[in-house]
C-alpha positions in Angstrom: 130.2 47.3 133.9 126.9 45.3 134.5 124.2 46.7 132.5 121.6 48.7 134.5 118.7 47.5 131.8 118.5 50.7 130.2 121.8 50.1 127.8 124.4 51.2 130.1 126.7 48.4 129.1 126.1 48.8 125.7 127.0 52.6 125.6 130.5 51.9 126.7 131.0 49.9 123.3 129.7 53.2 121.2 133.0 55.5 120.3 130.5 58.5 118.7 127.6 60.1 119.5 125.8 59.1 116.1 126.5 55.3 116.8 124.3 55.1 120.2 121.2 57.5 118.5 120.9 55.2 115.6 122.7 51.7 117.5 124.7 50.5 115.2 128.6 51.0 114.7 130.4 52.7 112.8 133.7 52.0 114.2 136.0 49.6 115.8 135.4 49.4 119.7 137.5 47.6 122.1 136.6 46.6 125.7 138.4 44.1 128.3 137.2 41.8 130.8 138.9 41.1 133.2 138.8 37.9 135.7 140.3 36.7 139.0 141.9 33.5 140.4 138.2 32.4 141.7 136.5 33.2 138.5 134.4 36.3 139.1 134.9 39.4 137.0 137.1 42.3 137.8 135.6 45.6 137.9 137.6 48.8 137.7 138.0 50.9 141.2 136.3 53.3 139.0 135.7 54.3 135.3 137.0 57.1 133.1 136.5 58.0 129.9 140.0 56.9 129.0 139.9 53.0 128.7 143.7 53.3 128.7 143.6 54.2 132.4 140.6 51.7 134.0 141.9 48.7 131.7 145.5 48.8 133.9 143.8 48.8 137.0 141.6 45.6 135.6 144.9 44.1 133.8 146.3 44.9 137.0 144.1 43.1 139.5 143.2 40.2 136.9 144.6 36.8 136.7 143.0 36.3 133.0 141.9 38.9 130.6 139.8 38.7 127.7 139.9 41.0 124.9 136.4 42.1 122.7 136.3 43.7 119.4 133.4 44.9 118.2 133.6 45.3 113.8 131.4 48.0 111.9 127.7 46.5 112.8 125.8 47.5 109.5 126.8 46.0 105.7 127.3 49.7 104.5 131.0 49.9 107.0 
């Protein structure tokens, strides 16, 4: 998802509420991007909640897909 400039991308990397009031993580967050024969990202037909059901329609449509992890983002995790 392209950002909208107000954090909308960012959100989608957040598992629990607490994580996007304070911005950092506490948890391990997963996201996929996915890319077609010309290049240009893959978008899901829509998004869900449930990654397990927008990443196969990415995986789906893609001719390359990169996985990102995102580890605990403060010292204390």
């Amino acid at each position: 998802m392209p950002d909208d400039g107000r954090g909308a991308a960012r959100l989608r990397v957040f598992n629990y509420a607490h994580e996007a009031t304070n911005g950092r993580t506490s948890s391990v967050a997963q996201e996929i991007m996915g890319f077609n024969e010309s290049g240009q990202q893959v978008f899901p037909e829509r998004y869900v909640q449930n990654k397990n059901k927008y990443w196969t329609d990415v995986v789906n449509r893609s001719k390359r897909v990169v996985s990102l992890v995102d580890l605990c983002g403060h010292e204390k995790y």
